[in-house]
HTML snippet that shows the backbone in 3Dmol.js (N, CA, C, O; Angstrom):
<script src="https://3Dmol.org/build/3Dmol-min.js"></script>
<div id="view" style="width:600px;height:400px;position:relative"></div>
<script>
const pdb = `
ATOM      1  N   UNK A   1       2.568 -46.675  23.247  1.00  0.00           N
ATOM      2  CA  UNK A   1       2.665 -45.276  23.588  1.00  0.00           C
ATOM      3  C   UNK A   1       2.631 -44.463  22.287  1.00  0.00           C
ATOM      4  O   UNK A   1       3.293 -44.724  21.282  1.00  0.00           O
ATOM      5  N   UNK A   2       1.841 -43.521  22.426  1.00  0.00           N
ATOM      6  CA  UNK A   2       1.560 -42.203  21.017  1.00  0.00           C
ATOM      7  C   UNK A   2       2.540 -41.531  21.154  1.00  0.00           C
ATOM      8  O   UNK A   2       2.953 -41.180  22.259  1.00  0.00           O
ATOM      9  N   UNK A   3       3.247 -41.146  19.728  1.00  0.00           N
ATOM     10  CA  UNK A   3       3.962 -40.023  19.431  1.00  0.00           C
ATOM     11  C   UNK A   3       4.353 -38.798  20.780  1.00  0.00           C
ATOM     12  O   UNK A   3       5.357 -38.405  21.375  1.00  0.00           O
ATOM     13  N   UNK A   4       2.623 -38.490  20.780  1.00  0.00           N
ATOM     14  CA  UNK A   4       2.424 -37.345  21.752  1.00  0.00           C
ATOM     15  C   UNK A   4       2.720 -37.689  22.982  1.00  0.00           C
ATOM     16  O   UNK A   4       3.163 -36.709  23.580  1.00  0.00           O
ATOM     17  N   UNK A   5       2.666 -38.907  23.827  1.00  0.00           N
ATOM     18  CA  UNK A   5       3.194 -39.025  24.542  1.00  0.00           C
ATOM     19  C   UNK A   5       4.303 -39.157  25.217  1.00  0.00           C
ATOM     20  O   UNK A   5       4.525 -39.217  26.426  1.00  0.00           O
ATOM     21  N   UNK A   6       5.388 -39.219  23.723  1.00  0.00           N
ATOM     22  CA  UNK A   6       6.762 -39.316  23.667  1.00  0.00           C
ATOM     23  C   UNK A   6       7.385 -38.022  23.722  1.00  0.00           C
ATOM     24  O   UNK A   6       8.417 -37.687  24.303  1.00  0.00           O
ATOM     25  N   UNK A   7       6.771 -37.506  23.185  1.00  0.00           N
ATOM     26  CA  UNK A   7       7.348 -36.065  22.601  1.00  0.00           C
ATOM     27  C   UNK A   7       6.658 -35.313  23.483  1.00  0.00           C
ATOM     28  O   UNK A   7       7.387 -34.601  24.173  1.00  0.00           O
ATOM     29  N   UNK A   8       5.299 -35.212  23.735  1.00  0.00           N
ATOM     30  CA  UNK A   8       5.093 -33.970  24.694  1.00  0.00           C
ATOM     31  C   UNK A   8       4.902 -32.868  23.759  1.00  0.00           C
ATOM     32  O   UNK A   8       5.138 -32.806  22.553  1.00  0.00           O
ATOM     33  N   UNK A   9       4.202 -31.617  24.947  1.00  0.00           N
ATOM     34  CA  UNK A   9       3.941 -30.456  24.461  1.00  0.00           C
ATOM     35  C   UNK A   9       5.523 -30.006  23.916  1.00  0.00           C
ATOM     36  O   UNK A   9       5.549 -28.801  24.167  1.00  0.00           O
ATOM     37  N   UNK A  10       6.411 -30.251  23.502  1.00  0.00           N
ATOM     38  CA  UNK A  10       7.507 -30.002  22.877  1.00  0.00           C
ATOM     39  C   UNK A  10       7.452 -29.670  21.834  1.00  0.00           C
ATOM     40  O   UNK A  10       8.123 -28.698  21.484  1.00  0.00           O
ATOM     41  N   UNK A  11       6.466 -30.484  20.750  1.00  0.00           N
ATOM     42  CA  UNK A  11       6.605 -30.606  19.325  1.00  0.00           C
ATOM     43  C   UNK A  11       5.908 -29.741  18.773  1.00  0.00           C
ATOM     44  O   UNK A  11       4.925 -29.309  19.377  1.00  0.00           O
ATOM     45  N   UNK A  12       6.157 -29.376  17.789  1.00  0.00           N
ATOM     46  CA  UNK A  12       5.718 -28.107  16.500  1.00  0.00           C
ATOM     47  C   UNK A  12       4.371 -28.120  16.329  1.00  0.00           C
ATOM     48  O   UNK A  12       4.087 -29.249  16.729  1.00  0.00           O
ATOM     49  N   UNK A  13       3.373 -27.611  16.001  1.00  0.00           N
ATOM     50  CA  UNK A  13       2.310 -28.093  15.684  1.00  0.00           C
ATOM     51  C   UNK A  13       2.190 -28.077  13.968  1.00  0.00           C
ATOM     52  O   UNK A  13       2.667 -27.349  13.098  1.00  0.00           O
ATOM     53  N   UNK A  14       1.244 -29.341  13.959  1.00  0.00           N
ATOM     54  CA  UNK A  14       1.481 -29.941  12.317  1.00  0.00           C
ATOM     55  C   UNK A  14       1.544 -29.054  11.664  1.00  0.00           C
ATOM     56  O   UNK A  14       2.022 -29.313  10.559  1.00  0.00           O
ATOM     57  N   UNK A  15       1.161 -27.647  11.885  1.00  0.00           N
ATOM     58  CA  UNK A  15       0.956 -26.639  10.251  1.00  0.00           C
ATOM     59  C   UNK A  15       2.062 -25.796  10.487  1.00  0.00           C
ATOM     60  O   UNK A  15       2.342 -25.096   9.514  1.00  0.00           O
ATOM     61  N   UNK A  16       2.844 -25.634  11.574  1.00  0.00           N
ATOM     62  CA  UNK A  16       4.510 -25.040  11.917  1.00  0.00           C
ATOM     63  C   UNK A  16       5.065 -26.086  10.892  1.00  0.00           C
ATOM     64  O   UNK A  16       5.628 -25.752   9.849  1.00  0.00           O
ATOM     65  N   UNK A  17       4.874 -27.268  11.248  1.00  0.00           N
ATOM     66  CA  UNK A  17       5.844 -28.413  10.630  1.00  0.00           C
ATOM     67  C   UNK A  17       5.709 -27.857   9.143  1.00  0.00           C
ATOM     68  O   UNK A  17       6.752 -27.429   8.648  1.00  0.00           O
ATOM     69  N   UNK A  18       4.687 -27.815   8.463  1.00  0.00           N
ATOM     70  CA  UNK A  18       4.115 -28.145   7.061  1.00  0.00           C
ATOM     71  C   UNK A  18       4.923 -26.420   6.590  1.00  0.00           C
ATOM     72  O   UNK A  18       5.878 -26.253   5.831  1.00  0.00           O
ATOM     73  N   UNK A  19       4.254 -25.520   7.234  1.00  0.00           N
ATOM     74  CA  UNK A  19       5.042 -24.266   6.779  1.00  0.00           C
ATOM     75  C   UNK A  19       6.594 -24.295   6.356  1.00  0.00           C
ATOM     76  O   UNK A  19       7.004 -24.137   5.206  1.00  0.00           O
ATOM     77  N   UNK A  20       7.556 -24.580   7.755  1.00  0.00           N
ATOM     78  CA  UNK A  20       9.007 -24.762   7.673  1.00  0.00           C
ATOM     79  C   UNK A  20       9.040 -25.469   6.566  1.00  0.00           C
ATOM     80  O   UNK A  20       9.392 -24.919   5.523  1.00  0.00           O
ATOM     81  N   UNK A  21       8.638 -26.981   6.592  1.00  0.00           N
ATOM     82  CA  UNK A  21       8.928 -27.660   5.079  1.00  0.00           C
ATOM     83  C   UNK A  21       8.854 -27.213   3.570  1.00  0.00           C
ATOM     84  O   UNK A  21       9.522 -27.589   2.607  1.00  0.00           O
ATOM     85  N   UNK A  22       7.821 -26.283   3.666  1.00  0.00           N
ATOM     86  CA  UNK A  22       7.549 -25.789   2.506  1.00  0.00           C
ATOM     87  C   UNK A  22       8.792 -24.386   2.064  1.00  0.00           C
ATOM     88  O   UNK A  22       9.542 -24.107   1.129  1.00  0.00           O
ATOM     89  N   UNK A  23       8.414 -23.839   3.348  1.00  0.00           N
ATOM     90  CA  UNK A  23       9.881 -22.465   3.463  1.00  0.00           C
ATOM     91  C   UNK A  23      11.384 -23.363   2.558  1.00  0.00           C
ATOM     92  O   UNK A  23      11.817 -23.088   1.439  1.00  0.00           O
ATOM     93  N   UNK A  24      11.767 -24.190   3.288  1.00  0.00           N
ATOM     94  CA  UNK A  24      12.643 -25.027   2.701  1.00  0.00           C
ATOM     95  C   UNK A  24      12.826 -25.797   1.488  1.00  0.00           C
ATOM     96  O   UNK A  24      13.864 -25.954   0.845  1.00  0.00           O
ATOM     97  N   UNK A  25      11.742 -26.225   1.285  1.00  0.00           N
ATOM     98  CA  UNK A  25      11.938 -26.561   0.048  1.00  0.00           C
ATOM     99  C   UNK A  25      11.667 -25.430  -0.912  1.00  0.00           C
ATOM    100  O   UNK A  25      12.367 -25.492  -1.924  1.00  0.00           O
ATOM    101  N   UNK A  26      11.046 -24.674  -0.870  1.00  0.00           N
ATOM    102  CA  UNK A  26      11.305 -22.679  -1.975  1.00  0.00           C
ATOM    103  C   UNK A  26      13.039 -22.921  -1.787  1.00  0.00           C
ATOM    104  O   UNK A  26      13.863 -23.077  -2.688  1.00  0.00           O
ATOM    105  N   UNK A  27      13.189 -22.902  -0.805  1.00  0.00           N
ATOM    106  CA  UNK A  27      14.759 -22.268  -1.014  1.00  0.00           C
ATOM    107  C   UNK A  27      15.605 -23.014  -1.536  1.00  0.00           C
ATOM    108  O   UNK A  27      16.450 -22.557  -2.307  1.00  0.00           O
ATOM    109  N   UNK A  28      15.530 -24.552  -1.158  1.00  0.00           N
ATOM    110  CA  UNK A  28      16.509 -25.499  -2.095  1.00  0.00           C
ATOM    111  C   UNK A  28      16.469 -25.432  -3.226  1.00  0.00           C
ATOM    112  O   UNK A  28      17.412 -25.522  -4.012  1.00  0.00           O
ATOM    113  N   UNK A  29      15.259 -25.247  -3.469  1.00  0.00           N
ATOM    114  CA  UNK A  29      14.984 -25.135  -5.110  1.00  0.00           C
ATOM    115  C   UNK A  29      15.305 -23.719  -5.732  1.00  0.00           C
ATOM    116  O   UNK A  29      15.645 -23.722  -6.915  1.00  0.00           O
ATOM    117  N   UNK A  30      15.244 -22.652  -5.148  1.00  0.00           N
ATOM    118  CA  UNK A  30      15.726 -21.113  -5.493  1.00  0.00           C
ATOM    119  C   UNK A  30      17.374 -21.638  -5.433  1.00  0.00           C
ATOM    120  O   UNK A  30      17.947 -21.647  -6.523  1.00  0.00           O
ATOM    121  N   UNK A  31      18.070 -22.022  -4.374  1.00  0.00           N
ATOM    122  CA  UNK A  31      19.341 -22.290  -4.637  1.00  0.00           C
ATOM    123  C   UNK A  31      19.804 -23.301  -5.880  1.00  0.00           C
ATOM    124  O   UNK A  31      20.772 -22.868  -6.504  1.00  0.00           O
ATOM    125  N   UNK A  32      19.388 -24.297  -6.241  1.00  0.00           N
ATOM    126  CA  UNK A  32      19.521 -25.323  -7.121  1.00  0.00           C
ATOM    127  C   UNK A  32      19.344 -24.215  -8.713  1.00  0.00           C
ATOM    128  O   UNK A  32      20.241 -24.138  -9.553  1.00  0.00           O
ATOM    129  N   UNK A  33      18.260 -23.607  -8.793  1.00  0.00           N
ATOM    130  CA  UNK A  33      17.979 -22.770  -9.788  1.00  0.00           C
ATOM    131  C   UNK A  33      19.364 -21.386 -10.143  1.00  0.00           C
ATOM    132  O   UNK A  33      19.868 -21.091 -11.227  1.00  0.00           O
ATOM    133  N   UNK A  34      19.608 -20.856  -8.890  1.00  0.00           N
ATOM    134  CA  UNK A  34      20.934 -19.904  -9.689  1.00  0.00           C
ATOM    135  C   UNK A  34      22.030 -20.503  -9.165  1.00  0.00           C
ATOM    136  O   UNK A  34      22.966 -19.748  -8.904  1.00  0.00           O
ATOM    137  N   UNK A  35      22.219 -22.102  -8.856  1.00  0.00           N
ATOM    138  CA  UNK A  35      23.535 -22.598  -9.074  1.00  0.00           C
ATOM    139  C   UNK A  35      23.896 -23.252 -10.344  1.00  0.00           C
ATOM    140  O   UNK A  35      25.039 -23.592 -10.649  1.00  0.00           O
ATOM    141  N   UNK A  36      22.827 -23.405 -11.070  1.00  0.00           N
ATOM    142  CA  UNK A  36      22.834 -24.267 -12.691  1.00  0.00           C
ATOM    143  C   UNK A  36      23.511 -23.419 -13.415  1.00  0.00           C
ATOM    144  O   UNK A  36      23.557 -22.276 -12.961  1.00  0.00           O
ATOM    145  N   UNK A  37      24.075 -23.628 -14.445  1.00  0.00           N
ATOM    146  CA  UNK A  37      24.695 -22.565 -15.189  1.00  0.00           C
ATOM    147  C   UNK A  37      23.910 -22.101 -16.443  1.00  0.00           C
ATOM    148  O   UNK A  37      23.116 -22.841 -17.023  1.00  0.00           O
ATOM    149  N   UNK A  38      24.237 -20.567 -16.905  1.00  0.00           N
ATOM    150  CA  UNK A  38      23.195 -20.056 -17.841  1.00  0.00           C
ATOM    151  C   UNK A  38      23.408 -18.716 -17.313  1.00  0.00           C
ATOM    152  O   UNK A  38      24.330 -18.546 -16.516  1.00  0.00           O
ATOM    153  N   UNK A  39      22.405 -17.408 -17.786  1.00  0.00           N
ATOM    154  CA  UNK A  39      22.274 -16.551 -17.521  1.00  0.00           C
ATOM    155  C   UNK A  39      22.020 -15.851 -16.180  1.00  0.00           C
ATOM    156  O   UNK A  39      22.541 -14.778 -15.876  1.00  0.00           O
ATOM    157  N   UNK A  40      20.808 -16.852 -15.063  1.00  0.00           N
ATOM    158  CA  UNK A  40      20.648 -16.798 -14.164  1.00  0.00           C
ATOM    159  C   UNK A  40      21.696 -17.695 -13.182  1.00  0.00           C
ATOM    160  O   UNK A  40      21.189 -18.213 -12.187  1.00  0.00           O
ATOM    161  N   UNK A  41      22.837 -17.853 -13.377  1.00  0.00           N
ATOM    162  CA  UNK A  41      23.785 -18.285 -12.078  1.00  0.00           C
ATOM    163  C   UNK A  41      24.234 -17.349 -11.587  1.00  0.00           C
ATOM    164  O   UNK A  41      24.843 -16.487 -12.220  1.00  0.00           O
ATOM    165  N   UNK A  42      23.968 -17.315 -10.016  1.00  0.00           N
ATOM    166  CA  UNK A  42      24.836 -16.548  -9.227  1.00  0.00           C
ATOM    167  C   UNK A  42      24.530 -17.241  -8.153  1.00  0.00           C
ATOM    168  O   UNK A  42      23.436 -17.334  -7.596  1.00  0.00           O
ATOM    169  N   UNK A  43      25.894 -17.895  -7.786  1.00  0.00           N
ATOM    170  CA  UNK A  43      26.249 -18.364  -7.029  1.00  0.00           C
ATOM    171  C   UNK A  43      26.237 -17.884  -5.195  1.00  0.00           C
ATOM    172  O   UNK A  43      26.171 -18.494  -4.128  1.00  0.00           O
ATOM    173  N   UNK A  44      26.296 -17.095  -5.437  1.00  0.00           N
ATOM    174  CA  UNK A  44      26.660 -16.018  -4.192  1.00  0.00           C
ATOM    175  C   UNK A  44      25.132 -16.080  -3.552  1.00  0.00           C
ATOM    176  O   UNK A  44      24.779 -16.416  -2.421  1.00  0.00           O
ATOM    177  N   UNK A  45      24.406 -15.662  -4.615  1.00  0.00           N
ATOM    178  CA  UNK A  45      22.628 -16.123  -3.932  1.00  0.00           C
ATOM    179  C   UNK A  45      22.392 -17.430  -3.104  1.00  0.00           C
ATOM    180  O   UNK A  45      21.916 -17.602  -1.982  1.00  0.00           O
ATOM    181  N   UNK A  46      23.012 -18.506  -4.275  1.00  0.00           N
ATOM    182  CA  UNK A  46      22.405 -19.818  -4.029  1.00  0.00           C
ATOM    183  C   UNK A  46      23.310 -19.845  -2.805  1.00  0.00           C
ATOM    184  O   UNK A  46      22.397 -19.899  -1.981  1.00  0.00           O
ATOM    185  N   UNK A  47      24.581 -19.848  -1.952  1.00  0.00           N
ATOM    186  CA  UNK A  47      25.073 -19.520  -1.169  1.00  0.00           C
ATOM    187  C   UNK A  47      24.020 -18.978  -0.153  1.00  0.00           C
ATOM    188  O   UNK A  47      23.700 -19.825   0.681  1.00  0.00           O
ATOM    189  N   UNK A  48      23.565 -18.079  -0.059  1.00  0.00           N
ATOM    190  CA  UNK A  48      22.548 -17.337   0.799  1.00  0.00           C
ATOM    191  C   UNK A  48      21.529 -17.551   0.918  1.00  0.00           C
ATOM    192  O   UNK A  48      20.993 -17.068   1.915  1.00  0.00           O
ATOM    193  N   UNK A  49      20.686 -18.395  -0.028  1.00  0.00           N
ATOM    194  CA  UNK A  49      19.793 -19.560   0.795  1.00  0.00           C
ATOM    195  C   UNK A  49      20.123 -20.592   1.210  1.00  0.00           C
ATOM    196  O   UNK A  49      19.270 -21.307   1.734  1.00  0.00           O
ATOM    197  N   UNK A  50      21.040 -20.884   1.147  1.00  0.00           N
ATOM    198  CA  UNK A  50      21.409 -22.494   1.892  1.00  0.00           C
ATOM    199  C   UNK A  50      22.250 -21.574   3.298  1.00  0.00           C
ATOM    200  O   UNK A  50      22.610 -22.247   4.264  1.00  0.00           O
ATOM    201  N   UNK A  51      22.441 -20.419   3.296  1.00  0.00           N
ATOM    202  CA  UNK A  51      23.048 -20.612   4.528  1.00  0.00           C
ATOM    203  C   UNK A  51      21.685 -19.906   5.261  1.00  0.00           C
ATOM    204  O   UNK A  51      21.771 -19.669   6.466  1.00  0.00           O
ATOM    205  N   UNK A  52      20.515 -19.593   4.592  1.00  0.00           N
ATOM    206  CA  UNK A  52      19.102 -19.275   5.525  1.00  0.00           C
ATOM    207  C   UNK A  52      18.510 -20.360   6.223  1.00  0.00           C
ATOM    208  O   UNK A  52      17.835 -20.304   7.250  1.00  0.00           O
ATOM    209  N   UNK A  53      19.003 -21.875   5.204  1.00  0.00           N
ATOM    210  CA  UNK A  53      18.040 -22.746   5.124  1.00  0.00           C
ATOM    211  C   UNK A  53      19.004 -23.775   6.665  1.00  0.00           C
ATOM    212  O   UNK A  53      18.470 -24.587   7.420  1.00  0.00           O
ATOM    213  N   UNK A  54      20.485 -23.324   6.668  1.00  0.00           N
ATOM    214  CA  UNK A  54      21.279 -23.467   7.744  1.00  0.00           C
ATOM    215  C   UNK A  54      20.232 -23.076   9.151  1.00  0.00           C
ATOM    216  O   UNK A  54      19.777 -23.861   9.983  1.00  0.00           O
ATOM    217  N   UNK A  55      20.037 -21.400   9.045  1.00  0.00           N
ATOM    218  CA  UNK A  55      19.826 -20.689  10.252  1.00  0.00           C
ATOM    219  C   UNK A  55      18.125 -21.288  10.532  1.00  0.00           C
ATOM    220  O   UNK A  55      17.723 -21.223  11.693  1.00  0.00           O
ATOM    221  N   UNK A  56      17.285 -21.790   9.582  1.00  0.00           N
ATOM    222  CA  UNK A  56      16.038 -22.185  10.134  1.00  0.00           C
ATOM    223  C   UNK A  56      16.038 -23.491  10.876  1.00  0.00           C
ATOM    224  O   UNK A  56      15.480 -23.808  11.927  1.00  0.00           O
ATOM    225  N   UNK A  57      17.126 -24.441   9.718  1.00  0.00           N
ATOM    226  CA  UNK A  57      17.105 -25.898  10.724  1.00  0.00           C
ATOM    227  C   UNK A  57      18.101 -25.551  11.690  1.00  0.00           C
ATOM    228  O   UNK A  57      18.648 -26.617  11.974  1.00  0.00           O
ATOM    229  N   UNK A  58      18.737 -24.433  12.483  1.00  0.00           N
ATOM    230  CA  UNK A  58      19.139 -24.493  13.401  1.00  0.00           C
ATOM    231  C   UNK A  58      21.219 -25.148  13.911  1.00  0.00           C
ATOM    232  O   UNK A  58      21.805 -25.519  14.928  1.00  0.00           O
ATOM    233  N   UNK A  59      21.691 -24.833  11.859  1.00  0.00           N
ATOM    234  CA  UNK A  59      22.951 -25.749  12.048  1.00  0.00           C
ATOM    235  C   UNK A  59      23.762 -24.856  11.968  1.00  0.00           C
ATOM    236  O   UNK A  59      23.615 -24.034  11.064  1.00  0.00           O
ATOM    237  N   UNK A  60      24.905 -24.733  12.913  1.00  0.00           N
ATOM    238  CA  UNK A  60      25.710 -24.206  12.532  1.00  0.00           C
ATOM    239  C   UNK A  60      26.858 -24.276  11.044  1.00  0.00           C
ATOM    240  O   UNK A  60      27.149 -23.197  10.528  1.00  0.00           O
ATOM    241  N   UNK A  61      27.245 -25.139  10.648  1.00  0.00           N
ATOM    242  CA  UNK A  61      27.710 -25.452   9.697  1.00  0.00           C
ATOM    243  C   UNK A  61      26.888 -26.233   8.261  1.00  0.00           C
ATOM    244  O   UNK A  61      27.542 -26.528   7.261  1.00  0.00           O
TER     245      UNK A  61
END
`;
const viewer = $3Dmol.createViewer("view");
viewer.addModel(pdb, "pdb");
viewer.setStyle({}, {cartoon: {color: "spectrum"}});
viewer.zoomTo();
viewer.render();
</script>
């Protein structure tokens, strides 16, 4: 049995998939970048993409 047959018209289509992934990884990496310490830390940012990167995969916590 195929994927598609498992999953069904349910699933994302591959370039939804590929977009979100990419959205996400900008932001881990924007967060990782002003949580390092130096001139550009602010914490409070990197905070606010990880809690975007929360609201796209859908987690509450």
């Amino acid at each position: 049995m195929s994927a598609y047959q498992e999953i069904g018209p349910t699933a994302l289509p591959r370039w939804r998939v590929y977009t979100l992934a990419r959205e996400l990884q900008f932001r881990a990496g924007r967060a990782a970048e002003l949580a390092t310490e130096g001139p550009g830390c602010d914490v409070i940012k990197a905070q606010a993409e990880i809690d975007a990167i929360r609201a796209i995969l859908g987690a509450d916590q």
